[in-house]
PyMOL Python script that loads the backbone (N, CA, C, O; Angstrom):
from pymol import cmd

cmd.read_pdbstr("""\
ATOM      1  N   UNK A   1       0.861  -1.163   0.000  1.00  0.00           N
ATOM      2  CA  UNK A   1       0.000   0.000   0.000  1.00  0.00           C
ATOM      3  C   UNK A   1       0.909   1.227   0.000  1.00  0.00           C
ATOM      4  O   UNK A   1       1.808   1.331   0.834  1.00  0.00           O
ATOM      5  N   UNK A   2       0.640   2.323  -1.094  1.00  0.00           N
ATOM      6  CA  UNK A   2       1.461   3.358  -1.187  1.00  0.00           C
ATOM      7  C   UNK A   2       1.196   4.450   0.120  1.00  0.00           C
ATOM      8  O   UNK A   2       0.457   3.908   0.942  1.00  0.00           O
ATOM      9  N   UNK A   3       1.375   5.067   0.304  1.00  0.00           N
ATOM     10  CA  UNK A   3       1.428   6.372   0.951  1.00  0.00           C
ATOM     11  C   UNK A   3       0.442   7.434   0.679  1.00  0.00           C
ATOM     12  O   UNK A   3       0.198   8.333   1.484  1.00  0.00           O
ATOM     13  N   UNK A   4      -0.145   7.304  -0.532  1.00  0.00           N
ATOM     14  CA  UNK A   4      -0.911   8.041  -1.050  1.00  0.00           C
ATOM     15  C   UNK A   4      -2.040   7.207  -1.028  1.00  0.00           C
ATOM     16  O   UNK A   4      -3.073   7.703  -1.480  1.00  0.00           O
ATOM     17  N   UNK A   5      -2.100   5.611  -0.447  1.00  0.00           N
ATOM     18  CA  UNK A   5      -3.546   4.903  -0.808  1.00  0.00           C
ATOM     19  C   UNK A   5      -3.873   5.205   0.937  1.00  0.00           C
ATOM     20  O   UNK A   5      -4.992   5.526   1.339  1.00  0.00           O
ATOM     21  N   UNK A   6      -2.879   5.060   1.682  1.00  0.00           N
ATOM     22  CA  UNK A   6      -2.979   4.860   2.933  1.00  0.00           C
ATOM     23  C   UNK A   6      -3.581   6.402   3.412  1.00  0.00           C
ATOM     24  O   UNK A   6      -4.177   6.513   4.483  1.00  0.00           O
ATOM     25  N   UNK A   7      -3.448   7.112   2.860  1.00  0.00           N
ATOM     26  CA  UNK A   7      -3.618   9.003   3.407  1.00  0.00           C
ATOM     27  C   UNK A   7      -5.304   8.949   2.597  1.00  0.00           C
ATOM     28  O   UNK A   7      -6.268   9.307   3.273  1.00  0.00           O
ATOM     29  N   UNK A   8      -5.435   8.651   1.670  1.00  0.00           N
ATOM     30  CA  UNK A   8      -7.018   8.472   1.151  1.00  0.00           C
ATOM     31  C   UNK A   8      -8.072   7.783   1.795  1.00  0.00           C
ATOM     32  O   UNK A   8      -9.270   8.062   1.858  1.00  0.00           O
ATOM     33  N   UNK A   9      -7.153   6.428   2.462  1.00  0.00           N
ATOM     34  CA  UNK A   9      -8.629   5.258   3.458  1.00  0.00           C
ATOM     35  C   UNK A   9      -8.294   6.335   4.506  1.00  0.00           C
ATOM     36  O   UNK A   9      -9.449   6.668   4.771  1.00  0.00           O
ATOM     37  N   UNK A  10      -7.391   7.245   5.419  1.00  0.00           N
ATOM     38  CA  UNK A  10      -7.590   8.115   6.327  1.00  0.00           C
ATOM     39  C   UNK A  10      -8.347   8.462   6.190  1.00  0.00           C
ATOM     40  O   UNK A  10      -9.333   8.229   6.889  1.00  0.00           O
ATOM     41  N   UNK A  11      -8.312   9.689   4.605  1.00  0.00           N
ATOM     42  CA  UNK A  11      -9.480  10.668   4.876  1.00  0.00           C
ATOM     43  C   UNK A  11     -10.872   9.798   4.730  1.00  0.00           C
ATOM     44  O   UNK A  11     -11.908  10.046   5.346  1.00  0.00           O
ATOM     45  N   UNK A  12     -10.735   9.034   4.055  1.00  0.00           N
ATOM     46  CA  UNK A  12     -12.399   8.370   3.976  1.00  0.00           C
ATOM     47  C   UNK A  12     -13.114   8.223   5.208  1.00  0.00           C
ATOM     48  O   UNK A  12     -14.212   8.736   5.424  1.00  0.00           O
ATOM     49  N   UNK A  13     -12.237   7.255   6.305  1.00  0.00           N
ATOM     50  CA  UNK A  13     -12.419   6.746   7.502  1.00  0.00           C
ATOM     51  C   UNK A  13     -12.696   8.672   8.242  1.00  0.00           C
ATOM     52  O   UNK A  13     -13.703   8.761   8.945  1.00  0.00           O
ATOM     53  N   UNK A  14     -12.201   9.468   8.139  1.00  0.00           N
ATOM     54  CA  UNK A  14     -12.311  10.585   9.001  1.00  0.00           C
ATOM     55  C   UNK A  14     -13.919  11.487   8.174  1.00  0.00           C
ATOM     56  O   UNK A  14     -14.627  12.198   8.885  1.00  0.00           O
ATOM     57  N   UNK A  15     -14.165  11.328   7.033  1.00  0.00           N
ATOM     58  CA  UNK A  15     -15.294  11.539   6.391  1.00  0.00           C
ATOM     59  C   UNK A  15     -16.475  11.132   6.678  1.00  0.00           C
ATOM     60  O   UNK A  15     -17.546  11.739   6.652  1.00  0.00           O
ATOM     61  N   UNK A  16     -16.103   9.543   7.091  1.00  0.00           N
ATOM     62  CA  UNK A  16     -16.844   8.744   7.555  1.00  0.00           C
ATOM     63  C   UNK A  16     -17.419   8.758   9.351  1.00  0.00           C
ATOM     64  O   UNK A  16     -18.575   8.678   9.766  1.00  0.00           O
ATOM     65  N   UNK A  17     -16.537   8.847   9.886  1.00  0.00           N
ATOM     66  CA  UNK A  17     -16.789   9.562  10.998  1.00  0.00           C
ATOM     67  C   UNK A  17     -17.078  11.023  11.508  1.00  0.00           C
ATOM     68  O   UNK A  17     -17.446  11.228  12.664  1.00  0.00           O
ATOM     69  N   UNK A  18     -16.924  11.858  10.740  1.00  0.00           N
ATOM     70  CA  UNK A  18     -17.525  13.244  10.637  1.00  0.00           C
ATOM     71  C   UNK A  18     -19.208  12.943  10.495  1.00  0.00           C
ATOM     72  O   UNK A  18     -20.108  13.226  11.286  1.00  0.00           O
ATOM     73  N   UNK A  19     -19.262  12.302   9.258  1.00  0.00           N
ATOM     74  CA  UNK A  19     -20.812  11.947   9.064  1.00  0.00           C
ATOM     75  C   UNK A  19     -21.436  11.334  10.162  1.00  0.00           C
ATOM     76  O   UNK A  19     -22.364  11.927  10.712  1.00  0.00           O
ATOM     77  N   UNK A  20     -21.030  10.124  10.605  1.00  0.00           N
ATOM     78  CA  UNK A  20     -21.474   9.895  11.922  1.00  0.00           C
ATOM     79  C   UNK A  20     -21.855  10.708  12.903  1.00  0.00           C
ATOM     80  O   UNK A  20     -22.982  10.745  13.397  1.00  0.00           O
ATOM     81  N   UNK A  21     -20.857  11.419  13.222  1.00  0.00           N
ATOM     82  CA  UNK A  21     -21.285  12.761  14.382  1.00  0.00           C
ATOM     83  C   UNK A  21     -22.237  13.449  13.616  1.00  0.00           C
ATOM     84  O   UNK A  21     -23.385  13.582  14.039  1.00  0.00           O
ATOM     85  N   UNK A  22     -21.886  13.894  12.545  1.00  0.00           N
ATOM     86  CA  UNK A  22     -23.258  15.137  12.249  1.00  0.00           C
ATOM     87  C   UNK A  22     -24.800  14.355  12.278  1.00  0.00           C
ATOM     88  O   UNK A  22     -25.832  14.877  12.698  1.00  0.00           O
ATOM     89  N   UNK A  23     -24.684  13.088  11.767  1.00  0.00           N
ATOM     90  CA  UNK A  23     -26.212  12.499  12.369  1.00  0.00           C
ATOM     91  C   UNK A  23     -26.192  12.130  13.450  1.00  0.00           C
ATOM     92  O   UNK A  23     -27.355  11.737  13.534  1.00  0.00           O
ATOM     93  N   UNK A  24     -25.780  11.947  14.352  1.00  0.00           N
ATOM     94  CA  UNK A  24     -25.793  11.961  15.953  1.00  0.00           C
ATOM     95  C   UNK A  24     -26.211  13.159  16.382  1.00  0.00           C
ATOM     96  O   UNK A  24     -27.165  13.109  17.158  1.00  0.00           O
ATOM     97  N   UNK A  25     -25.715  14.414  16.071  1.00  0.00           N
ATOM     98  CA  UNK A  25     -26.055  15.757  16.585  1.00  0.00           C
ATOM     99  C   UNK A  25     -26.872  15.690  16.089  1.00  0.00           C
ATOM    100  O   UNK A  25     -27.796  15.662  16.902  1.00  0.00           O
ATOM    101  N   UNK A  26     -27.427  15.602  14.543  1.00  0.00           N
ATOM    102  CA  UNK A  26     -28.919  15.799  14.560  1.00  0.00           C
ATOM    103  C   UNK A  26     -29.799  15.031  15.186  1.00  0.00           C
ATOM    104  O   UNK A  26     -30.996  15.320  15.180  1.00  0.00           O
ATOM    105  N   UNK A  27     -29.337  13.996  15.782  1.00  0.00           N
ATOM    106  CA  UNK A  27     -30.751  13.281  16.397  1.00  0.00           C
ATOM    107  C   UNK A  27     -30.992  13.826  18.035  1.00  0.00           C
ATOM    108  O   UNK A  27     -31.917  14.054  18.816  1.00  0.00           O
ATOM    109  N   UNK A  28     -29.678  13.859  17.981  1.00  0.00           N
ATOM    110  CA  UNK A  28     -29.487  14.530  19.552  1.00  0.00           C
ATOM    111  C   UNK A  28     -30.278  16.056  19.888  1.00  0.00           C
ATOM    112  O   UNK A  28     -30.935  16.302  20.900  1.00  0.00           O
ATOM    113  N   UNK A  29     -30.003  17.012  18.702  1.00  0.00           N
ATOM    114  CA  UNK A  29     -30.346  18.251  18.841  1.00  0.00           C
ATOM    115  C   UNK A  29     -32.129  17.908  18.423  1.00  0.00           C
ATOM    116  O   UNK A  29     -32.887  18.513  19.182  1.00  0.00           O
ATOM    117  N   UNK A  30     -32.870  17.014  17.310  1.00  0.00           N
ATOM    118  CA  UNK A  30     -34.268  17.176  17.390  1.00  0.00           C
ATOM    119  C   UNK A  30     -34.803  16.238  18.803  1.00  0.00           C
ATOM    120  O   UNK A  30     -35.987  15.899  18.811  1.00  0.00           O
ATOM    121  N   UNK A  31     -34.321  16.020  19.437  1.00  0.00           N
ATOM    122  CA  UNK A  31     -34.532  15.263  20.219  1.00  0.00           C
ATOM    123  C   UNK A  31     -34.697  16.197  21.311  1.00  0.00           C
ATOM    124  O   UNK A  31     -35.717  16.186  22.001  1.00  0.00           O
ATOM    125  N   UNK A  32     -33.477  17.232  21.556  1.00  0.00           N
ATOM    126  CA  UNK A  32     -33.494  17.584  22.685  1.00  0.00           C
ATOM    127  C   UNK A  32     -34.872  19.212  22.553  1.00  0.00           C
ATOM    128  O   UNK A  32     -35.495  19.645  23.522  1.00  0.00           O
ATOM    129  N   UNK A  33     -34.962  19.693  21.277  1.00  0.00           N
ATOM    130  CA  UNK A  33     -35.866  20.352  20.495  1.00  0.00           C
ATOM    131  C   UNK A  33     -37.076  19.793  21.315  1.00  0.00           C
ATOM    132  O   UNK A  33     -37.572  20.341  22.299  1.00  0.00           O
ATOM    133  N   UNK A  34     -37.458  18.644  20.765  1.00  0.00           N
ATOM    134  CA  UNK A  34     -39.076  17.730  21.263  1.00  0.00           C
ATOM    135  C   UNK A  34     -39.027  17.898  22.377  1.00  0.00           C
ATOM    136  O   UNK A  34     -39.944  18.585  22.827  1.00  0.00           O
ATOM    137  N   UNK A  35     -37.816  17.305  23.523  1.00  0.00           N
ATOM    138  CA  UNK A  35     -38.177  17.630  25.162  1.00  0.00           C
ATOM    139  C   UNK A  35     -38.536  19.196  25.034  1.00  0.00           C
ATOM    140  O   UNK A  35     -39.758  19.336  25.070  1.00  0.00           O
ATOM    141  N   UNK A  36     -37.999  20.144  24.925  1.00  0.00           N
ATOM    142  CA  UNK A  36     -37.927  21.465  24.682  1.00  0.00           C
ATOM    143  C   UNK A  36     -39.855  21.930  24.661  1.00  0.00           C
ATOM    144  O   UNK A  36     -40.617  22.516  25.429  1.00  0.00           O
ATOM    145  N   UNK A  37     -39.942  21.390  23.577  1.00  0.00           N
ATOM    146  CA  UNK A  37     -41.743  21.831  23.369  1.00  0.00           C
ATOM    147  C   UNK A  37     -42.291  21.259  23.654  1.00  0.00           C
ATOM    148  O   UNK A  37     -43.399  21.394  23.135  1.00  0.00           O
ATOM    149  N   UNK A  38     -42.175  19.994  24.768  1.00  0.00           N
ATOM    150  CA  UNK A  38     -43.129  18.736  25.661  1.00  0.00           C
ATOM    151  C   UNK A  38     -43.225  20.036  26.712  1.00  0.00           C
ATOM    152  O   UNK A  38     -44.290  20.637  26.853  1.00  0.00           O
ATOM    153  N   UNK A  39     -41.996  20.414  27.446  1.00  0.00           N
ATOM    154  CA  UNK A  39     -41.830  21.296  28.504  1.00  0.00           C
ATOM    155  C   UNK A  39     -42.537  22.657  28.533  1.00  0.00           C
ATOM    156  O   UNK A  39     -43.187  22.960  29.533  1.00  0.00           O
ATOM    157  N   UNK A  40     -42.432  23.610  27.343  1.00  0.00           N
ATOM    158  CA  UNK A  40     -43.407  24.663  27.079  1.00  0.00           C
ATOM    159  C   UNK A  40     -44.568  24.538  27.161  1.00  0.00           C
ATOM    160  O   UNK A  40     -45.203  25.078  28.068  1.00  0.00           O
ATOM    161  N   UNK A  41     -45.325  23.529  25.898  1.00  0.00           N
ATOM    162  CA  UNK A  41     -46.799  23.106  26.302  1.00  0.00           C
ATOM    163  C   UNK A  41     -46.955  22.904  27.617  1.00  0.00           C
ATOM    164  O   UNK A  41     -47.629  23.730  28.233  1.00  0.00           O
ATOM    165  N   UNK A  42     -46.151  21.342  28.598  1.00  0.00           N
ATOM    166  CA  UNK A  42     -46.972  21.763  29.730  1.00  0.00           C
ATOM    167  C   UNK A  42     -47.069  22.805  30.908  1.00  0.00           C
ATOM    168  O   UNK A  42     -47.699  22.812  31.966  1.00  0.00           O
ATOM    169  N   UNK A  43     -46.113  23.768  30.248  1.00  0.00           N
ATOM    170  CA  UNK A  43     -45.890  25.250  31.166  1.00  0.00           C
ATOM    171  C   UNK A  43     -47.175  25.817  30.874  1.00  0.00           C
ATOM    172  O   UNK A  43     -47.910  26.170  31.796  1.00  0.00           O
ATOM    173  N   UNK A  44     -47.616  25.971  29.299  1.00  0.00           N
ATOM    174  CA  UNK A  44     -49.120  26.447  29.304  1.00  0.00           C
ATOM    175  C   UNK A  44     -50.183  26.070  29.659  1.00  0.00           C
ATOM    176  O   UNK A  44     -51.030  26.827  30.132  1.00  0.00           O
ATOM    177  N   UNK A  45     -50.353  24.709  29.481  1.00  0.00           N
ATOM    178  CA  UNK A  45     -51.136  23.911  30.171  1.00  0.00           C
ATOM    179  C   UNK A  45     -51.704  24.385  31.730  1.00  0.00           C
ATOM    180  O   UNK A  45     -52.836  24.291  32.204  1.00  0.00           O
ATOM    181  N   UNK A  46     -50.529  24.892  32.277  1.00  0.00           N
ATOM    182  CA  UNK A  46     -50.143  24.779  34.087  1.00  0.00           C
ATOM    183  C   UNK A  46     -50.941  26.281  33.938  1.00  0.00           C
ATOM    184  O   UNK A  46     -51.922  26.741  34.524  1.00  0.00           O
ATOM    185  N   UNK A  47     -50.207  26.727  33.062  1.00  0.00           N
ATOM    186  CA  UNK A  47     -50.651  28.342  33.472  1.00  0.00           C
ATOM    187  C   UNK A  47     -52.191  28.366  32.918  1.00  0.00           C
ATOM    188  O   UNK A  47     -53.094  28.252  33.747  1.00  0.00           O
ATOM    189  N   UNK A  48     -52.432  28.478  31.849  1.00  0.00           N
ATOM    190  CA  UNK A  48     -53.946  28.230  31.914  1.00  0.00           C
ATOM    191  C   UNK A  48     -55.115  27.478  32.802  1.00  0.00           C
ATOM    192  O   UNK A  48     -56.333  27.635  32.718  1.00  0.00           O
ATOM    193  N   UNK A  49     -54.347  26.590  33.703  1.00  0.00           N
ATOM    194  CA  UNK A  49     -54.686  25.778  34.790  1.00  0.00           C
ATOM    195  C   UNK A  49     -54.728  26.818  36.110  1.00  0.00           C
ATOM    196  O   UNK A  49     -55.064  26.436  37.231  1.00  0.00           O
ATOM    197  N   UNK A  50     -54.479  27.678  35.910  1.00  0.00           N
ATOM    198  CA  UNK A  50     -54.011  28.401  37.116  1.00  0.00           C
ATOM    199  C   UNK A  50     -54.312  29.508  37.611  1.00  0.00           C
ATOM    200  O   UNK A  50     -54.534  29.951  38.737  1.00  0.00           O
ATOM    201  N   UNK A  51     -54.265  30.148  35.857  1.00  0.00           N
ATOM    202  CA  UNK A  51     -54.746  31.924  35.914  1.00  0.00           C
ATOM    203  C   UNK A  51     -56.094  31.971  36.133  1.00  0.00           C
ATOM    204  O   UNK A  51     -56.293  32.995  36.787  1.00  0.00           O
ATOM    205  N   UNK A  52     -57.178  31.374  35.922  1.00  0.00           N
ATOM    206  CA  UNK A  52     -58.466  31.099  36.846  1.00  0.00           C
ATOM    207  C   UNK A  52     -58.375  30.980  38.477  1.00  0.00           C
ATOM    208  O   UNK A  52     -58.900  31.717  39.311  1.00  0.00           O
ATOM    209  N   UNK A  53     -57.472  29.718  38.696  1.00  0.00           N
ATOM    210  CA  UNK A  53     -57.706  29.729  40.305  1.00  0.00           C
ATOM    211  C   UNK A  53     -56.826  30.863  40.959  1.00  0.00           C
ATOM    212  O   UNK A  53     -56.888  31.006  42.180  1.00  0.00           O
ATOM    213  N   UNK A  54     -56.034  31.648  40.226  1.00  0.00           N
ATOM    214  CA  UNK A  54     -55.802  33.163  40.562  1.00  0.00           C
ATOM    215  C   UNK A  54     -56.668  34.037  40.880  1.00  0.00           C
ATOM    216  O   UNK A  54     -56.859  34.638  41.937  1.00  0.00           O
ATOM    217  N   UNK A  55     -57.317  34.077  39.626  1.00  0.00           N
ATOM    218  CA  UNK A  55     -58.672  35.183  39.868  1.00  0.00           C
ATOM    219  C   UNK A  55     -59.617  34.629  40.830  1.00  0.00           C
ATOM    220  O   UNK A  55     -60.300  35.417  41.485  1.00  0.00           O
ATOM    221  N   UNK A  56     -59.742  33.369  40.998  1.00  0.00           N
ATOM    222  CA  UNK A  56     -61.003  33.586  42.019  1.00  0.00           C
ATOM    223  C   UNK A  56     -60.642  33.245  43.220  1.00  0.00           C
ATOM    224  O   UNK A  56     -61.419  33.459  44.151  1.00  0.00           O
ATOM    225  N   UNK A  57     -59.249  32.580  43.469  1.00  0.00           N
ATOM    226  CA  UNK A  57     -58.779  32.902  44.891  1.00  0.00           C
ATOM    227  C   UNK A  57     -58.229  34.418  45.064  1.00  0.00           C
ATOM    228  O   UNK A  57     -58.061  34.577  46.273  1.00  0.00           O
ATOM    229  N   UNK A  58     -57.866  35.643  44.334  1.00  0.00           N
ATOM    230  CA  UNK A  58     -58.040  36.715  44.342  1.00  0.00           C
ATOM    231  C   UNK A  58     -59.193  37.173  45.032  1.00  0.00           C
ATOM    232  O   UNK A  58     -59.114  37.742  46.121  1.00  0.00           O
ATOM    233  N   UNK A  59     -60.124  36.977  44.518  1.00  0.00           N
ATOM    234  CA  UNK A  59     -61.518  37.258  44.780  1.00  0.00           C
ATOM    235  C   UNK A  59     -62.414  37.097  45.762  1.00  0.00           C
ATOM    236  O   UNK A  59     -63.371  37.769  46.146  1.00  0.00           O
ATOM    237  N   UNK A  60     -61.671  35.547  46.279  1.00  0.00           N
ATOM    238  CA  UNK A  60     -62.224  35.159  47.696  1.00  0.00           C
ATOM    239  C   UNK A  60     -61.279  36.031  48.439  1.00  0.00           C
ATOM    240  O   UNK A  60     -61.961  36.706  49.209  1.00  0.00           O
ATOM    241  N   UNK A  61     -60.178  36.289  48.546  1.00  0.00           N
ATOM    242  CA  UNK A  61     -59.478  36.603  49.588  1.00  0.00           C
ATOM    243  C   UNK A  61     -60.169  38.648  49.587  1.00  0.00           C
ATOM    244  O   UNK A  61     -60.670  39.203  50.565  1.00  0.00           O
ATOM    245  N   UNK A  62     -59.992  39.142  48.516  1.00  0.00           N
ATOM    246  CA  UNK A  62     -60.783  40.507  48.917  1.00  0.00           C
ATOM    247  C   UNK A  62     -62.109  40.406  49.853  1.00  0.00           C
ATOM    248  O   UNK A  62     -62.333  41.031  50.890  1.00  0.00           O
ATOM    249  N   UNK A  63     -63.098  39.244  49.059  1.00  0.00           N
ATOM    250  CA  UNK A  63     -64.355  39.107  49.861  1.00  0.00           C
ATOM    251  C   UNK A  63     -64.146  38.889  51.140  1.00  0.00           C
ATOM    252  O   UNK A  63     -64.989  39.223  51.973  1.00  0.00           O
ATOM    253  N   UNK A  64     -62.604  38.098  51.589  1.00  0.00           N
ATOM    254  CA  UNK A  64     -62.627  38.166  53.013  1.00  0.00           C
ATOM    255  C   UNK A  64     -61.873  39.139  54.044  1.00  0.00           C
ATOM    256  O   UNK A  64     -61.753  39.024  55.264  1.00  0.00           O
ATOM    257  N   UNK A  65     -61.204  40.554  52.804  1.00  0.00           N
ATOM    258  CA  UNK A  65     -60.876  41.853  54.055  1.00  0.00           C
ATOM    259  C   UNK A  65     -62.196  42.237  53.624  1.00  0.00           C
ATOM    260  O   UNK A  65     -62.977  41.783  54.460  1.00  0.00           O
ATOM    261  N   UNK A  66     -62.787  42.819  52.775  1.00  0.00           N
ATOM    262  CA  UNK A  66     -64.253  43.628  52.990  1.00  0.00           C
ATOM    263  C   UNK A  66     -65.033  42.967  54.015  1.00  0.00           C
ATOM    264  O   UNK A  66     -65.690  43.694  54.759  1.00  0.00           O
ATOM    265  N   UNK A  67     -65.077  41.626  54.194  1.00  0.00           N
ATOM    266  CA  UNK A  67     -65.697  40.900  55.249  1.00  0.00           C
ATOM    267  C   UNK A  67     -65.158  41.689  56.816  1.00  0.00           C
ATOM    268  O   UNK A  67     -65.664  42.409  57.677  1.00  0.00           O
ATOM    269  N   UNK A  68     -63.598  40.930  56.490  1.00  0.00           N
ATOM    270  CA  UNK A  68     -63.126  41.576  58.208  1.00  0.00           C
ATOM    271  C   UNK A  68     -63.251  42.747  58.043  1.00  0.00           C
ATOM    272  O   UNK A  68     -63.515  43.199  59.157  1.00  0.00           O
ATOM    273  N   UNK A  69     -63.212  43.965  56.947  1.00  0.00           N
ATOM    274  CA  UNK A  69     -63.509  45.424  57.737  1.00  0.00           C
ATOM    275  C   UNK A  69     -64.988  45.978  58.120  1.00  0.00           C
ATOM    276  O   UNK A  69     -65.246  47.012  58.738  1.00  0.00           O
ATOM    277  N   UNK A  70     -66.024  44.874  57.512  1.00  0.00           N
ATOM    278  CA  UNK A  70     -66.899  45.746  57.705  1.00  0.00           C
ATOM    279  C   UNK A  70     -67.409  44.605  59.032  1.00  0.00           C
ATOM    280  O   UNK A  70     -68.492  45.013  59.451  1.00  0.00           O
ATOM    281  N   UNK A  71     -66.991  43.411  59.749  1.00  0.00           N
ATOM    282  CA  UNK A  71     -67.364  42.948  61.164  1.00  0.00           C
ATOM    283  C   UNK A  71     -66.411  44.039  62.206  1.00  0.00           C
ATOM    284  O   UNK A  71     -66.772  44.191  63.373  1.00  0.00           O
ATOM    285  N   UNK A  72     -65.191  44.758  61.675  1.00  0.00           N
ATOM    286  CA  UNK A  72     -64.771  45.653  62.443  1.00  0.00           C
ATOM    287  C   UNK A  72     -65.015  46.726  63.039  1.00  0.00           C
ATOM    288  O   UNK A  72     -64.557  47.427  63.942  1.00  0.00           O
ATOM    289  N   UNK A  73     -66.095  46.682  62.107  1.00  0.00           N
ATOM    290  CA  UNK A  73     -67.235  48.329  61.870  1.00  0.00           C
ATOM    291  C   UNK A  73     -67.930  47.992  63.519  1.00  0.00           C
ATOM    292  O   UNK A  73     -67.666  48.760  64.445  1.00  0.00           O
ATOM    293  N   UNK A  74     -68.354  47.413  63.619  1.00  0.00           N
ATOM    294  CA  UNK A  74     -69.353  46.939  64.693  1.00  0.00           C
ATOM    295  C   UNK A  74     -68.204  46.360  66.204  1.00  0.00           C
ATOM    296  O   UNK A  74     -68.894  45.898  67.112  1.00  0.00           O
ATOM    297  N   UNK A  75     -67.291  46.355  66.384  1.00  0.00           N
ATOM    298  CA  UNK A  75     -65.837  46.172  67.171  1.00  0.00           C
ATOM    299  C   UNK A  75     -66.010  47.629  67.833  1.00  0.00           C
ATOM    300  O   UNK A  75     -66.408  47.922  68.960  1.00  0.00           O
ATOM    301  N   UNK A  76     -65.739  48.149  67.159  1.00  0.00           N
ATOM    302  CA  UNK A  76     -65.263  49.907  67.834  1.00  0.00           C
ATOM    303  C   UNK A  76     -66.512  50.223  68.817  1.00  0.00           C
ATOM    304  O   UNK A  76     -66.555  51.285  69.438  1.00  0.00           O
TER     305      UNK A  76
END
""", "prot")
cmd.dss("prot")
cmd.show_as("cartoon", "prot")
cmd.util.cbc("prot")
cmd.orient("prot")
């Protein structure tokens, strides 16, 4: 084997393994993409789950200082 056949199966073999990695990163990177937008959706999910029991535990809790100020009314 010349010198020049042996420096060609290099580069092949290093071509060949370049390619390897770049489809590895791509499976790796859509992969890690998909966890990525599993995680967002169920952030919205949560929050739309939530911003309701905001507002109306908001709502109870005012109803209960107007409550305590106006049983205070009758205190003094």
């Amino acid at each position: 084997m010349t010198t020049n056949d042996r420096s060609e199966q290099l580069l092949n073999e290093i071509l060949e393994t370049q390619r390897a990695h770049l489809e590895e990163y791509k499976r790796v990177t859509s992969e890690s993409l998909r966890l990525q937008r599993q995680a967002v959706e169920a952030q919205i999910r949560y929050i739309r789950l939530l911003r309701p029991m905001l507002i109306v535990g908001g709502a109870v809790i005012a109803g209960l200082i107007v409550y305590v100020l106006w049983l205070s009314r009758f205190i003094r």
